[in-house]
PyMOL Python script that loads the backbone (N, CA, C, O; Angstrom):
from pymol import cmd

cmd.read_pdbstr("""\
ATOM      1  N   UNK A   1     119.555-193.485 102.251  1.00  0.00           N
ATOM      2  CA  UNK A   1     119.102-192.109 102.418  1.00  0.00           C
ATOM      3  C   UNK A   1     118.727-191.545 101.043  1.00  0.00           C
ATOM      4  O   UNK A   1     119.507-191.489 100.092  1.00  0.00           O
ATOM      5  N   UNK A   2     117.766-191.233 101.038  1.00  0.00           N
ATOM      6  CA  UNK A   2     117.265-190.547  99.688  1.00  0.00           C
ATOM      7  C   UNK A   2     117.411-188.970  99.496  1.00  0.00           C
ATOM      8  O   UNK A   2     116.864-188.234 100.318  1.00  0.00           O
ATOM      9  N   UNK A   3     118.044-188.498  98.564  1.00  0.00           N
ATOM     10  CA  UNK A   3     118.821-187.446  98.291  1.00  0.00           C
ATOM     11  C   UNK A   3     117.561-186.511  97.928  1.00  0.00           C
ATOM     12  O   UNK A   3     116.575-186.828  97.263  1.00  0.00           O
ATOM     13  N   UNK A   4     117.830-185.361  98.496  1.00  0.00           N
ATOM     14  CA  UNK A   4     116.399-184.444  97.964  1.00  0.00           C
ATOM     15  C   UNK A   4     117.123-183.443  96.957  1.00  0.00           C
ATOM     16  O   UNK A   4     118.254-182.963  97.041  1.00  0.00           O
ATOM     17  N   UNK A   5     115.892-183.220  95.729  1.00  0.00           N
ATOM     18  CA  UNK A   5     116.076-182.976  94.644  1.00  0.00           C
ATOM     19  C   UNK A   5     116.635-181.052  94.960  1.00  0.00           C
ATOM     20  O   UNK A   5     116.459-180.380  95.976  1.00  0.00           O
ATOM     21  N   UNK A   6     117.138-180.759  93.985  1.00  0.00           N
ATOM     22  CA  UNK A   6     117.663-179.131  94.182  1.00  0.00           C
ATOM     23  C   UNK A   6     116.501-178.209  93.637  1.00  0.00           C
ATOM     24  O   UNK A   6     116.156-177.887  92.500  1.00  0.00           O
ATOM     25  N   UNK A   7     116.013-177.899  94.971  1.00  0.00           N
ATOM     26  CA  UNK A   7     114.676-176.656  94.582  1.00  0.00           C
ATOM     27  C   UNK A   7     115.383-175.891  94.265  1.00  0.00           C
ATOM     28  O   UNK A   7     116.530-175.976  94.705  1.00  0.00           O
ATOM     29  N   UNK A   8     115.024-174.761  93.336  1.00  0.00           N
ATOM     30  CA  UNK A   8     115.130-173.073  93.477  1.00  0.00           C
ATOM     31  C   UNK A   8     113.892-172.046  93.567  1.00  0.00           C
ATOM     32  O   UNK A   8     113.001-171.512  92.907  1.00  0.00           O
ATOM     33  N   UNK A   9     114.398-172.133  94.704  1.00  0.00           N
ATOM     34  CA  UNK A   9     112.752-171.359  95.885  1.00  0.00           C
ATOM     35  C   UNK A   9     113.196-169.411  95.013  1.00  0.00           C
ATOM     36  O   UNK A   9     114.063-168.724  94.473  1.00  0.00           O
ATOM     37  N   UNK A  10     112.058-169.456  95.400  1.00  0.00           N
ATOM     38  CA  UNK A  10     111.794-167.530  94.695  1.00  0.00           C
ATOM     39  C   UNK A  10     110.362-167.382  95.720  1.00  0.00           C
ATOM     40  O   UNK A  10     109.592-168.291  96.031  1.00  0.00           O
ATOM     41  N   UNK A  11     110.290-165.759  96.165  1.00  0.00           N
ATOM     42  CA  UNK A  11     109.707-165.172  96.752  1.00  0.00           C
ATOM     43  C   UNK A  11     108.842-164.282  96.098  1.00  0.00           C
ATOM     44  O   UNK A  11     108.956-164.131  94.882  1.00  0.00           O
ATOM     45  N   UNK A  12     107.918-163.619  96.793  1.00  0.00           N
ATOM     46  CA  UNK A  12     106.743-163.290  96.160  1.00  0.00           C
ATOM     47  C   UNK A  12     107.421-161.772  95.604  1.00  0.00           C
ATOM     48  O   UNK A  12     108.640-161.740  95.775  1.00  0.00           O
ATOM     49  N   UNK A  13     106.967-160.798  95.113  1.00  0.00           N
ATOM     50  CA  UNK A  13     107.788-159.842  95.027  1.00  0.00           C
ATOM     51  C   UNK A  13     108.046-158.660  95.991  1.00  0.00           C
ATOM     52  O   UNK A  13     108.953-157.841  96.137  1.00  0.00           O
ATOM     53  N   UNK A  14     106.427-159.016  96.802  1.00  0.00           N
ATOM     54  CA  UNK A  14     106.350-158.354  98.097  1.00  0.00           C
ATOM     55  C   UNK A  14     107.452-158.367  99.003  1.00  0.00           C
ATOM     56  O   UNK A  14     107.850-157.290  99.449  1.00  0.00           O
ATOM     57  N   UNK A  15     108.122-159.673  99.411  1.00  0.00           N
ATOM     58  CA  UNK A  15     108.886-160.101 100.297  1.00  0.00           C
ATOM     59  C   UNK A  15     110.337-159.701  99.336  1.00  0.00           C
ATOM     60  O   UNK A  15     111.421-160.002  99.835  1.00  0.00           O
ATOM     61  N   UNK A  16     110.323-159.273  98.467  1.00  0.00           N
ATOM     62  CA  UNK A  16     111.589-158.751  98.048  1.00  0.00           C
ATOM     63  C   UNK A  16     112.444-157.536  98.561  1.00  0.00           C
ATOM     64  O   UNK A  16     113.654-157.405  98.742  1.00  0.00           O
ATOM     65  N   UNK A  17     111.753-156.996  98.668  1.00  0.00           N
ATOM     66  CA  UNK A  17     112.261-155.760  99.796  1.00  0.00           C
ATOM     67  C   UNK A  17     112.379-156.248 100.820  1.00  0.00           C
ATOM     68  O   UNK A  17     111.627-157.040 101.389  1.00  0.00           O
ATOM     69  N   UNK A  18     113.795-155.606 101.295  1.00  0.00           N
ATOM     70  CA  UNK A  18     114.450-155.401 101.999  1.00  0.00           C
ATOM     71  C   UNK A  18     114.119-155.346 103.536  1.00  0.00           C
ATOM     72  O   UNK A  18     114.876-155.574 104.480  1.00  0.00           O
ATOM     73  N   UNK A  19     112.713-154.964 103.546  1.00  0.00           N
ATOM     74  CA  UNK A  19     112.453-154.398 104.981  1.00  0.00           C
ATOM     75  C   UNK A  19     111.590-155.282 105.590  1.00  0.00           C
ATOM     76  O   UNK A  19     111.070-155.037 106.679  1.00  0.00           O
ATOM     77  N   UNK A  20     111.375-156.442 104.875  1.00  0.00           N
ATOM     78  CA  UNK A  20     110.753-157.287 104.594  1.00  0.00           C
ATOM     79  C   UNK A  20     111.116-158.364 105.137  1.00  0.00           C
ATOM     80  O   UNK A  20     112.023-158.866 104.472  1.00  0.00           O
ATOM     81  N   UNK A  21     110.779-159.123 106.256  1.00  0.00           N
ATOM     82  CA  UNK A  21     111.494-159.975 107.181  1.00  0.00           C
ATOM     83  C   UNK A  21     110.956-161.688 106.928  1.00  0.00           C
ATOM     84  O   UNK A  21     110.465-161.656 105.799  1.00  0.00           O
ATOM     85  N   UNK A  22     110.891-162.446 107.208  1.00  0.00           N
ATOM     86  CA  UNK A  22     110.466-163.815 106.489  1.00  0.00           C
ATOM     87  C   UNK A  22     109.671-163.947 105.791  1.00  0.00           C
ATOM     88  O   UNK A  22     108.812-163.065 105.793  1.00  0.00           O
ATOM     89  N   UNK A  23     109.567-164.712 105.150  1.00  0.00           N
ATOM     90  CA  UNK A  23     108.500-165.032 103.379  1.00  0.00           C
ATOM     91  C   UNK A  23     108.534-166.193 103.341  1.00  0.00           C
ATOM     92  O   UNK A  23     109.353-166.939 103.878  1.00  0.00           O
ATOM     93  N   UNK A  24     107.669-166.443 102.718  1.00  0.00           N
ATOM     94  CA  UNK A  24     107.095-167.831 102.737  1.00  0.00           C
ATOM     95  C   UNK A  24     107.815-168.252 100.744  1.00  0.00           C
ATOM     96  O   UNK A  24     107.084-167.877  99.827  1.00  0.00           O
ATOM     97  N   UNK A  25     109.172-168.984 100.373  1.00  0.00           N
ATOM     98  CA  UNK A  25     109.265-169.611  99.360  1.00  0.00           C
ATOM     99  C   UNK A  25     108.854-170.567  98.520  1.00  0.00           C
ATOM    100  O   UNK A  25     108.353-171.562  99.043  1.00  0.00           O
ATOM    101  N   UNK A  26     108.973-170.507  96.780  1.00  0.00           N
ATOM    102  CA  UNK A  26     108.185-171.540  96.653  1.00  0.00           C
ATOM    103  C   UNK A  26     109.179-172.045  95.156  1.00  0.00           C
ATOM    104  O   UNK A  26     109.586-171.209  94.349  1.00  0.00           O
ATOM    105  N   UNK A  27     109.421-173.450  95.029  1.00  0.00           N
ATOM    106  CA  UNK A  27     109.727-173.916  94.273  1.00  0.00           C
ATOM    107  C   UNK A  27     109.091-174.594  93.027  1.00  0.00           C
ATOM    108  O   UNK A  27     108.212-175.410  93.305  1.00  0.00           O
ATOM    109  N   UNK A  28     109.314-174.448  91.946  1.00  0.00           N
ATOM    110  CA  UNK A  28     108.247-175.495  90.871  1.00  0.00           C
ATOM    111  C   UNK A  28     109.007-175.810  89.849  1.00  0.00           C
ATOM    112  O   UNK A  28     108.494-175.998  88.746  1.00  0.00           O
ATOM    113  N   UNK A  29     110.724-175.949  90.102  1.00  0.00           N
ATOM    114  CA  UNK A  29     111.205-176.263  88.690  1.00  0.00           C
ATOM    115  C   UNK A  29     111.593-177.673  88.689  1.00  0.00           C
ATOM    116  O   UNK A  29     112.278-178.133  87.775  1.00  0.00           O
ATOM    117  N   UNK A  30     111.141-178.455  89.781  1.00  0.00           N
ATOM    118  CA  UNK A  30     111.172-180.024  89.772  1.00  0.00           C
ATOM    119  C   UNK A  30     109.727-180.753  89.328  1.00  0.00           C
ATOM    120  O   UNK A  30     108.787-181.013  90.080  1.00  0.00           O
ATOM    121  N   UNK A  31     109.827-181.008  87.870  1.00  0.00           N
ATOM    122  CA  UNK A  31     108.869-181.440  87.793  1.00  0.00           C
ATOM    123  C   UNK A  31     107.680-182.710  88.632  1.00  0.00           C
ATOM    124  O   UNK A  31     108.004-183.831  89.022  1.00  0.00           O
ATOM    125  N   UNK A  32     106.726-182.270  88.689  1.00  0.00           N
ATOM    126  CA  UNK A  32     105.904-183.397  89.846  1.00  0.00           C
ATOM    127  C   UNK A  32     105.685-182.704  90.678  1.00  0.00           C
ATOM    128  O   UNK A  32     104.536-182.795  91.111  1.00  0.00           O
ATOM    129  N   UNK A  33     106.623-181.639  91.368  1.00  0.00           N
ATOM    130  CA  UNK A  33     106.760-181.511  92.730  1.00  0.00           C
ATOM    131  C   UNK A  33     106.536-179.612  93.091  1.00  0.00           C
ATOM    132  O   UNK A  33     107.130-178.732  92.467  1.00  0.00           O
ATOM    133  N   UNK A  34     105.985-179.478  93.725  1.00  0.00           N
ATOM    134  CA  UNK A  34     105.878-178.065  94.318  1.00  0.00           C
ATOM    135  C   UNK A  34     106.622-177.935  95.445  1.00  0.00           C
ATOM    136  O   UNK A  34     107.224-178.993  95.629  1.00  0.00           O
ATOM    137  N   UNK A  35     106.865-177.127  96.292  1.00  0.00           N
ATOM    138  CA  UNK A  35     108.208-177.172  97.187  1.00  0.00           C
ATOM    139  C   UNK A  35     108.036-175.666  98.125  1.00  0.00           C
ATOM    140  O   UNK A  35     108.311-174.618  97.540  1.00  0.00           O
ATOM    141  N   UNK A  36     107.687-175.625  99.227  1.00  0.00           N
ATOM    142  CA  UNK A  36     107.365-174.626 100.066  1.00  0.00           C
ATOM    143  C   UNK A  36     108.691-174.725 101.121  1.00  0.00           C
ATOM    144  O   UNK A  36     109.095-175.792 101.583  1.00  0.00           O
ATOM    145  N   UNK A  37     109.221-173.543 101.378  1.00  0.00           N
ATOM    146  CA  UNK A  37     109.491-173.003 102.765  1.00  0.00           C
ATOM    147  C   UNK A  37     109.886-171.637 103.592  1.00  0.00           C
ATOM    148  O   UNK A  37     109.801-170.716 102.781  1.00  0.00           O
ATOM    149  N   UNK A  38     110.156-171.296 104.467  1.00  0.00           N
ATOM    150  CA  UNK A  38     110.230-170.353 105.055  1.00  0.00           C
ATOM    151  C   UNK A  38     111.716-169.572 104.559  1.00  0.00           C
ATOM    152  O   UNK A  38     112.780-170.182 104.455  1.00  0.00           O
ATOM    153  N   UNK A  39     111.578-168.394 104.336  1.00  0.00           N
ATOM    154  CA  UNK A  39     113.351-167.782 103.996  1.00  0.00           C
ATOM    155  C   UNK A  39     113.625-167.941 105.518  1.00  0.00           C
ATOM    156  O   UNK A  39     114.137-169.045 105.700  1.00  0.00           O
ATOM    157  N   UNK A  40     113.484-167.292 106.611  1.00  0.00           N
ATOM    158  CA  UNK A  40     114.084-167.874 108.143  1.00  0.00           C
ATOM    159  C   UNK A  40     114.398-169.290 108.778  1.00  0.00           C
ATOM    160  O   UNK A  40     114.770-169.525 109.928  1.00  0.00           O
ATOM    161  N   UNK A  41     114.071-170.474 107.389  1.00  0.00           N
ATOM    162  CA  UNK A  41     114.226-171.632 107.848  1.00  0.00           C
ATOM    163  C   UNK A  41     114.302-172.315 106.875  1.00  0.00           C
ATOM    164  O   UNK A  41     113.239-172.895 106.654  1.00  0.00           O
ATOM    165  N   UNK A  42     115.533-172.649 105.759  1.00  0.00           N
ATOM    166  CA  UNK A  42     115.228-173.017 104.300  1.00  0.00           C
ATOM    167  C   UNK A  42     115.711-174.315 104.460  1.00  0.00           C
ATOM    168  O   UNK A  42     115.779-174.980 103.427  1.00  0.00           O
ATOM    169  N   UNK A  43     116.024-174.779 105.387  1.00  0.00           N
ATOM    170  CA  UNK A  43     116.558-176.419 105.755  1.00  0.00           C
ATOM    171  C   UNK A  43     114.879-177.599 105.636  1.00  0.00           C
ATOM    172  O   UNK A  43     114.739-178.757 105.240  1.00  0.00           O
ATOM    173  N   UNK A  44     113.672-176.353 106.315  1.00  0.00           N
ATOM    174  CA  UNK A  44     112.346-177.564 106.497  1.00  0.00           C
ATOM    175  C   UNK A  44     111.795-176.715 104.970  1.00  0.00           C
ATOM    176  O   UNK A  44     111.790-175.531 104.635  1.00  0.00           O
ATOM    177  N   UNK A  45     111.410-177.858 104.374  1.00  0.00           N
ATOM    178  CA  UNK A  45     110.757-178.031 103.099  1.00  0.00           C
ATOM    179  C   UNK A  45     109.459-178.624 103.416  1.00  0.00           C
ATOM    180  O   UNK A  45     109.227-179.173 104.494  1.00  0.00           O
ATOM    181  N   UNK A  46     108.810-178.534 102.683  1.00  0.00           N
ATOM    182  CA  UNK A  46     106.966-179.310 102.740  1.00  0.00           C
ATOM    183  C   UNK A  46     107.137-179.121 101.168  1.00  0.00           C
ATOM    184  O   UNK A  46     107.678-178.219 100.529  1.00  0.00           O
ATOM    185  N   UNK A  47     106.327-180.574 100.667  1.00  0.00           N
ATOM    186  CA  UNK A  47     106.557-180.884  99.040  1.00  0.00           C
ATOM    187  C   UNK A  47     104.814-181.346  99.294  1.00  0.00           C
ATOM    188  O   UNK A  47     104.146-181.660 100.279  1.00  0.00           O
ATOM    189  N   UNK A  48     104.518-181.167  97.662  1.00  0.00           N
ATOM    190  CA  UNK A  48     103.069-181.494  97.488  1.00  0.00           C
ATOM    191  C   UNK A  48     103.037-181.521  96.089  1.00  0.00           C
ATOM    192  O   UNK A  48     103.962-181.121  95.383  1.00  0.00           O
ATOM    193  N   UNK A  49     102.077-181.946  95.716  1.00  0.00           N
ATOM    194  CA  UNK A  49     101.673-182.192  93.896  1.00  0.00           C
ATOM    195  C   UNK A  49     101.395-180.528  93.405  1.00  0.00           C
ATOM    196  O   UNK A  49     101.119-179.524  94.061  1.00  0.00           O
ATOM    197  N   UNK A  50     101.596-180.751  92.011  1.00  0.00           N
ATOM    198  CA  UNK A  50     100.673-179.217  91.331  1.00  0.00           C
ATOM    199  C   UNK A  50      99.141-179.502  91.704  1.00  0.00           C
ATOM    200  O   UNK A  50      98.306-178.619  91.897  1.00  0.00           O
ATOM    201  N   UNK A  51      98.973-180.506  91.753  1.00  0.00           N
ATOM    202  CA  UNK A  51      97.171-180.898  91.863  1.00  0.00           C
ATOM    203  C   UNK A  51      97.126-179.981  93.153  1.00  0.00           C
ATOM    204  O   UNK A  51      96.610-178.865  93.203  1.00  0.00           O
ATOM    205  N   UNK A  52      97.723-180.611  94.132  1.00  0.00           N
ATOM    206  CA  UNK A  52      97.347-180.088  95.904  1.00  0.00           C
ATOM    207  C   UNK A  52      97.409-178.344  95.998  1.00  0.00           C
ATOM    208  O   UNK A  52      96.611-177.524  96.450  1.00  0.00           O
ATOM    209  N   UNK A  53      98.693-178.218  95.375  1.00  0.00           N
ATOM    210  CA  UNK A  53      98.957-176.751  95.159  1.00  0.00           C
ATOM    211  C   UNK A  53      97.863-176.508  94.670  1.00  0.00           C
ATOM    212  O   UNK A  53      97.065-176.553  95.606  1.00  0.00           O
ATOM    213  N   UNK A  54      97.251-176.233  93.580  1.00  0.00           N
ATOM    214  CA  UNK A  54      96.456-175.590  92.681  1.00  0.00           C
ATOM    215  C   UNK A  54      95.054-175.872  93.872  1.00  0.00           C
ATOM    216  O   UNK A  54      94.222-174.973  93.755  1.00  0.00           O
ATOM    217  N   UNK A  55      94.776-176.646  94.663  1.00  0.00           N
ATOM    218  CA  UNK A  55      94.009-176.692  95.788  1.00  0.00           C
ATOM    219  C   UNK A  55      94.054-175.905  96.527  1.00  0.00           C
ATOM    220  O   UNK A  55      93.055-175.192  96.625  1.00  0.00           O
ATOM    221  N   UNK A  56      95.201-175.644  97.396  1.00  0.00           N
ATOM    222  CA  UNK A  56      95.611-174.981  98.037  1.00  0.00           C
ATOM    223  C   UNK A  56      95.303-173.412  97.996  1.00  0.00           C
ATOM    224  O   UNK A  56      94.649-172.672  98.730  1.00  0.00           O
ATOM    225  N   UNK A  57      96.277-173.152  96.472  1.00  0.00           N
ATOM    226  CA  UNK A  57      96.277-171.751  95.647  1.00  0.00           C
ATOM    227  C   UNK A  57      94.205-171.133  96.013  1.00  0.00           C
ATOM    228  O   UNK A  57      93.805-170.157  96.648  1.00  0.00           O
ATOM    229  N   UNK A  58      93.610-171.946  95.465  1.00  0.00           N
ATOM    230  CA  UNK A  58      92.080-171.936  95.864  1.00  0.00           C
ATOM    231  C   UNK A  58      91.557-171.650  96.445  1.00  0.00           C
ATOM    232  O   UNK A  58      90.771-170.749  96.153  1.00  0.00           O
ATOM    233  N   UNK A  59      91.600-172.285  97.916  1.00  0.00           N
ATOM    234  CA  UNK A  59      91.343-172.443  99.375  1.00  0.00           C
ATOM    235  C   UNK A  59      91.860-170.737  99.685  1.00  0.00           C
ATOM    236  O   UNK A  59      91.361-169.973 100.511  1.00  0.00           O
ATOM    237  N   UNK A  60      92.332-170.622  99.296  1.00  0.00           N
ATOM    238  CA  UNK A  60      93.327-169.146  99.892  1.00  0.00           C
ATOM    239  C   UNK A  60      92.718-167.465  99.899  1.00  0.00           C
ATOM    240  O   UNK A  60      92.430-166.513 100.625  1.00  0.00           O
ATOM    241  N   UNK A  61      92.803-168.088  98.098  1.00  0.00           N
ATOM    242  CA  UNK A  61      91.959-167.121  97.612  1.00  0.00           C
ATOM    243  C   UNK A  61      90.749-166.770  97.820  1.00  0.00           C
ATOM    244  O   UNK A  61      90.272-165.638  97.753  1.00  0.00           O
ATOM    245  N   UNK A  62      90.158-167.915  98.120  1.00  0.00           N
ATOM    246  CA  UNK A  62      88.752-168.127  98.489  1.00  0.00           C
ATOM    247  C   UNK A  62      88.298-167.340  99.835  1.00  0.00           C
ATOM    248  O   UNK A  62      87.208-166.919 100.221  1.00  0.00           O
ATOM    249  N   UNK A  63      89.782-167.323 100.453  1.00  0.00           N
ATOM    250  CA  UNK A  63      89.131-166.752 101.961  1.00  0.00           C
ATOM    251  C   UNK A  63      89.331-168.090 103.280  1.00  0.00           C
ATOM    252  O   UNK A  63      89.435-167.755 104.460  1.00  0.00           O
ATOM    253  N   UNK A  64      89.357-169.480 102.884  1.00  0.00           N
ATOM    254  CA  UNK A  64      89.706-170.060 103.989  1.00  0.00           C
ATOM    255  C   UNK A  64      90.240-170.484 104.776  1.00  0.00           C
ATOM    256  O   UNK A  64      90.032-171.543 105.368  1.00  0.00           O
ATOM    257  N   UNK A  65      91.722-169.056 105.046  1.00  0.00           N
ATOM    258  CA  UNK A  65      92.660-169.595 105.907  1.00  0.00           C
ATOM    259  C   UNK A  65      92.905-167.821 106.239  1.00  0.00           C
ATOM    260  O   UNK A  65      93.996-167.365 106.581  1.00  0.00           O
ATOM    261  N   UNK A  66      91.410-166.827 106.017  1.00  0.00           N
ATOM    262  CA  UNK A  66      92.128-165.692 106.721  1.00  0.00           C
ATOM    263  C   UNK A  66      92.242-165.478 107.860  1.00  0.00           C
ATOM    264  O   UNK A  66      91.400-165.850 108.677  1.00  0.00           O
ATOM    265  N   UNK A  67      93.063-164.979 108.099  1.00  0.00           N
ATOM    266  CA  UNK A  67      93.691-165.080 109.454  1.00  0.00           C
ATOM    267  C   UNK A  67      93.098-163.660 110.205  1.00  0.00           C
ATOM    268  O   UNK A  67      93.478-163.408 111.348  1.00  0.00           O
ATOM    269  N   UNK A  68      92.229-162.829 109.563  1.00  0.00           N
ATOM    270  CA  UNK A  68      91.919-161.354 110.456  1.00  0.00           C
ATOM    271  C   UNK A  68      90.217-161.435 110.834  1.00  0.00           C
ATOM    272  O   UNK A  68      89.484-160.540 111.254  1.00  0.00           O
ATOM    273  N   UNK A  69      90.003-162.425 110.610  1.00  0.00           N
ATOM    274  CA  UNK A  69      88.780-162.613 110.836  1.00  0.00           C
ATOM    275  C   UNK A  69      88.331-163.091 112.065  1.00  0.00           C
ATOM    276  O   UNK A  69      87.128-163.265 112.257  1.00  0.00           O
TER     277      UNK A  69
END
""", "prot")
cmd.dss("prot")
cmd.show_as("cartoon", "prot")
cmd.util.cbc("prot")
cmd.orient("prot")
């Protein structure tokens, strides 16, 4: 069984308040590794490169995953 490394997930600052109900976490102090998950579900992790991230980060900004459209 391969032991998974100790993220320390942090939230956006939005999701810091209080009134503020699940957020999406994100880890980057394992080097190699980026580290996503839900504060309502911090057991499922999704891991990806800085490369993919910094893809990702992109894609976003860009507009291709809005959701009100």
């Amino acid at each position: 069984m391969t032991e998974r490394p100790e993220f320390e997930f942090a939230s956006a600052a939005a999701c810091r308040d209080k009134k503020v109900g699940n957020c999406p976490q994100v880890a980057v102090n394992v080097p190699g590794v980026v580290a996503l998950r839900e504060s309502e579900r911090p057991d499922t992790v999704v891991t990806m490169t800085p490369k993919q991230w910094v893809t990702l980060a992109a894609a976003i900004k860009a507009g291709e995953f809005d959701l009100s459209a």
